[in-house]
C-alpha positions in Angstrom: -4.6 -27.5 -4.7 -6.2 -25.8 -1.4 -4.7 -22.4 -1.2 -4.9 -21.0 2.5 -5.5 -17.1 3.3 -2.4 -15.3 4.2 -3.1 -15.4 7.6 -2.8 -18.6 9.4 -4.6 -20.1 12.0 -1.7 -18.2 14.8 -2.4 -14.9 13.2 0.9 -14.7 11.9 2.7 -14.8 8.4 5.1 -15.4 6.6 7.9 -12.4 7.2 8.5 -12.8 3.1 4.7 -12.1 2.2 4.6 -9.2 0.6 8.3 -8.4 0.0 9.8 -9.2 -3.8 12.0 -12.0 -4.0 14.3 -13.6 -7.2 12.1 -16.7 -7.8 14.6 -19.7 -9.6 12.0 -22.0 -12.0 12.3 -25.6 -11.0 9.6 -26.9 -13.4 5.6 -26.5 -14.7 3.1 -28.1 -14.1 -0.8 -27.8 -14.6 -1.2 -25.2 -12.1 2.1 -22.9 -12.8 5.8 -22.7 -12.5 7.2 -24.2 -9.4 9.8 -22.4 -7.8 12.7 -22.4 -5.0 13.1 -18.9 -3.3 16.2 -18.3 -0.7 15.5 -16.4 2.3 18.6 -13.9 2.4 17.9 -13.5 6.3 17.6 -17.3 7.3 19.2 -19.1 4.4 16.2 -20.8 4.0 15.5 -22.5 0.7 11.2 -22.3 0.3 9.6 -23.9 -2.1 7.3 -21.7 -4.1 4.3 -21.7 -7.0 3.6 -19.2 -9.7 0.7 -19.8 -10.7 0.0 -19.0 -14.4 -3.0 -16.3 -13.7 -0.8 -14.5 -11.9 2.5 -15.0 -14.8 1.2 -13.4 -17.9 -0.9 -10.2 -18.3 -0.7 -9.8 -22.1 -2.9 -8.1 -24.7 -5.5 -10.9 -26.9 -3.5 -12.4 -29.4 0.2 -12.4 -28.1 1.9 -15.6 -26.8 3.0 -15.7 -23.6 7.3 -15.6 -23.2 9.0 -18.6 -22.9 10.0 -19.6 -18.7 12.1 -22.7 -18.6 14.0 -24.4 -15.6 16.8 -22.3 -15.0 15.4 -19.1 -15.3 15.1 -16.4 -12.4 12.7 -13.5 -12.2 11.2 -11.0 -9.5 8.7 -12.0 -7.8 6.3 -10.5 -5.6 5.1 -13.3 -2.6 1.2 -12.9 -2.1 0.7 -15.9 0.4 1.0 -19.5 1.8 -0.3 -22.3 -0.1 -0.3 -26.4 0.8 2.9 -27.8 -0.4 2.6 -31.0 -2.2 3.7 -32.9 0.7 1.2 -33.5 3.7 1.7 -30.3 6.2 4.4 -28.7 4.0 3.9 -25.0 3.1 5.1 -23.1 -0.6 5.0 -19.5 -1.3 2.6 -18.1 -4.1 4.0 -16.1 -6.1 3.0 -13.4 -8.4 4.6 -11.2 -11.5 1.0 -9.2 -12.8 0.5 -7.7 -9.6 0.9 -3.8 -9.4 2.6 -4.1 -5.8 5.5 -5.4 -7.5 6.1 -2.5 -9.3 5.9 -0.3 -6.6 8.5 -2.4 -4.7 11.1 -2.3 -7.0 11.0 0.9 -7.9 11.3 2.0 -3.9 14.5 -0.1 -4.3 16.2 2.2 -6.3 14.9 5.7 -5.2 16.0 6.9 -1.6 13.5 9.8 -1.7 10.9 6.5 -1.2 13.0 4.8 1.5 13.3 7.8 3.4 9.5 9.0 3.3 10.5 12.1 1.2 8.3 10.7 -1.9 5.2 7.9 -1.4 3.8 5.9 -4.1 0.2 7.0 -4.4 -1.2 4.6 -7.2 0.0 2.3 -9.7 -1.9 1.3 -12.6 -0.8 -1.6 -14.6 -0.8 -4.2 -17.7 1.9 -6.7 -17.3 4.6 -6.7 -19.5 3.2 -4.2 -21.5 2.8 -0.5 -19.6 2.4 0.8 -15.9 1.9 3.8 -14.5 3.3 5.1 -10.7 1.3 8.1 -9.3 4.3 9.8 -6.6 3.8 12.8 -4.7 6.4 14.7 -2.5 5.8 14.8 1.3 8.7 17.2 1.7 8.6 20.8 0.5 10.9 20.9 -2.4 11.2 17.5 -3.5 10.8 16.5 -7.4 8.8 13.3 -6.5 8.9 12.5 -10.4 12.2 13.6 -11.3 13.7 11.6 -8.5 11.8 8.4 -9.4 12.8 9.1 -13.0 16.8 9.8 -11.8 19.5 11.7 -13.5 19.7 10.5 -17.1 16.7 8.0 -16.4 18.8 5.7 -14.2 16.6 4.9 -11.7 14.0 4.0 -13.5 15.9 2.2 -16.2 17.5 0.3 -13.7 13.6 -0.8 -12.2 12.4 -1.7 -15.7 15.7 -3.7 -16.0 15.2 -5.8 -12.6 11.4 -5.7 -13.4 11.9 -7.5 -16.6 14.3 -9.7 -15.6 13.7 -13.2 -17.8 11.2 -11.9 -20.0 8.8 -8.9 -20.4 9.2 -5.3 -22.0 7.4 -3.5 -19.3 7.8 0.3 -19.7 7.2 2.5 -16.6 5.7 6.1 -16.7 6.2 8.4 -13.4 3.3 10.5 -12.8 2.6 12.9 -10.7 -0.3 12.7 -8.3 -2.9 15.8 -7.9 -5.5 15.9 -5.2 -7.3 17.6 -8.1 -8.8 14.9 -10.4 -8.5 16.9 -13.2 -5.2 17.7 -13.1 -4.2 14.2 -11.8 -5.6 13.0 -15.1 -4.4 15.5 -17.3 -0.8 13.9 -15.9 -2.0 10.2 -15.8 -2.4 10.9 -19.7 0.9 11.8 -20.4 2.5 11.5 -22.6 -0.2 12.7 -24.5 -0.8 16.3 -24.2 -4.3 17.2 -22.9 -6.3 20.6 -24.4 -9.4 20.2 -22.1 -10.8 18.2 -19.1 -14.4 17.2 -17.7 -14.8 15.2 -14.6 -18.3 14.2 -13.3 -17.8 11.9 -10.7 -16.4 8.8 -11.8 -16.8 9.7 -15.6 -14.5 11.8 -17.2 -14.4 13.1 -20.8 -10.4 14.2 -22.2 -10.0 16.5 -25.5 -6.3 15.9 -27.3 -5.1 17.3 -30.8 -6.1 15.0 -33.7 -2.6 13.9 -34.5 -2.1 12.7 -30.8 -5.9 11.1 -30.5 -4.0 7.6 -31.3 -1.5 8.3 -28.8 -4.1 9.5 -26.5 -6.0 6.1 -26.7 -3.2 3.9 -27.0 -2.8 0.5 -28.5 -5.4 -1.3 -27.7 -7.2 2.1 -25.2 -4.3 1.2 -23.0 -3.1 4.7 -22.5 -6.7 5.7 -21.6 -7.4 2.4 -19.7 -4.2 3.0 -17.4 -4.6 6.6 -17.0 -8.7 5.5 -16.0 -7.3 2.5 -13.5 -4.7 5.4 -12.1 -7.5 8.1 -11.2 -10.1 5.8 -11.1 -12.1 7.3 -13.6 -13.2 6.0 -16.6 -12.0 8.1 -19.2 -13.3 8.9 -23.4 -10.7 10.6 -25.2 -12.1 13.0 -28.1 -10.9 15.2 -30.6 -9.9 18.7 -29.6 -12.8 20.9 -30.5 -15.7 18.4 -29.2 -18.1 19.8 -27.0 -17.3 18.0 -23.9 -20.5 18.6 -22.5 -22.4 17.0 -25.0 -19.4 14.1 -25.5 -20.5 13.7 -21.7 -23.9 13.6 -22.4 -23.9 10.6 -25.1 -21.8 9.1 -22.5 -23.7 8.5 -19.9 -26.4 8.1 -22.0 -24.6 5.2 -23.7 -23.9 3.8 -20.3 -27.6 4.0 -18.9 -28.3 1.8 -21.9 -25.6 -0.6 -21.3 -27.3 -0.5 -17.2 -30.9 -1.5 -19.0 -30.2 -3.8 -21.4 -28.1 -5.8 -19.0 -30.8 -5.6 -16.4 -33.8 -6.9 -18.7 -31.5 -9.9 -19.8 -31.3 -10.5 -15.9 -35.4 -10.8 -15.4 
């Protein structure tokens, strides 16, 4: 399969690239699922791939969901491929990306339709965990409680549609900080955070013993997400470490990682 850049040779695209679409699975094959996707605009019926890379996102160890014919999910529409007839076109298709998140959620919060809350970051393991850094551009406005909604509606009702066929994604709302520190004492949540060190893109995060687990996360996913969401990456400690030393080892640890990996290279 020859997969073409978004872009084709007129400059133009595809008015569905990048918008989320219910994708109705047709079949597998070695590459992925293929799909049929109806353009609500045109009536259009496109043909459509999913490619397995960009299906499952799922910790070592755990099988992958069952997709059969006759299932739908959301989709998010990355680009063109070659259709398997000569000058036909399909969709490609995506469910790990992190985009997708932030499209459904916008579907069910007006504050993001309106401007009155953006979407700053979203940080993401499919079908696990993802976290959505929002910030207010209007004085006033709860950028997190609205994305969260009265009795947890709104976002209920995004993990719902995000989920939709298989998956038990969970979404956190965060709320963004031009001050990294801050930021990543809320990308932790919900882990509460005693103390913070941030030296440029390392950062080293003290929690009370009983919540060092939590702080971590199966797997360092808590850390790992609230890292992707600051882009730092983050050691959680126990509260009481000296976080200056904690740096220390650190970057010490990580200078040694730099020269071993460079004397395997000569």
């Amino acid at each position: 399969m020859t997969v073409s850049t978004i872009l084709s040779e007129l400059e133009l695209e595809s008015p569905l690239v990048g918008t989320t679409v219910t994708a109705h699975i047709k079949g597998t094959g070695p590459d992925g699922f293929t799909c049929a996707v109806y353009d609500a605009g045109s009536g259009r019926a496109w043909s459509a791939l999913l490619l397995h890379a960009d299906t499952y996102d799922l910790p070592e160890g755990t099988p992958p969901p069952p997709l059969a014919p006759g299932d739908t999910l959301i989709a998010l529409v990355t680009g063109i491929a070659e259709g398997e007839r000569e000058g036909a076109e399909r969709l490609l298709l995506s469910v790990t990306s992190p985009e997708l998140v932030a499209r459904i959620l916008s579907g069910f919060v007006d504050e993001i339709l309106t401007g009155k809350v953006v979407i700053k970051n979203v940080a993401r393991v499919a079908g696990t965990k993802a976290k959505v850094a929002v910030a207010p551009t209007t004085l006033g406005v709860d950028a997190r409680g609205a994305c969260i909604g009265r009795g947890a509606s709104r976002i209920k009702g995004a993990e719902r549609l995000l989920n939709r066929a298989f998956g038990r994604e969970k979404l956190e709302i965060i709320e963004y900080s031009s001050d990294r520190a801050t930021y990543l004492r809320n990308a932790m949540s919900p882990v509460s955070v005693t103390e913070v060190l941030v030296e440029r893109d390392d950062a080293v995060v003290a929690v009370e013993e009983h919540q060092l687990s939590g702080g971590i996360g199966a797997g360092g996913l808590n850390a790992q997400l609230a890292g992707q969401l600051t882009g730092l990456y983050v050691q959680v400690v126990k509260a009481g470490t000296d976080l200056r030393k904690a740096m220390d080892r650190l970057k010490a640890d990580q200078a040694a990682v730099a020269a071993s990996a460079s004397a395997d290279e000569v």
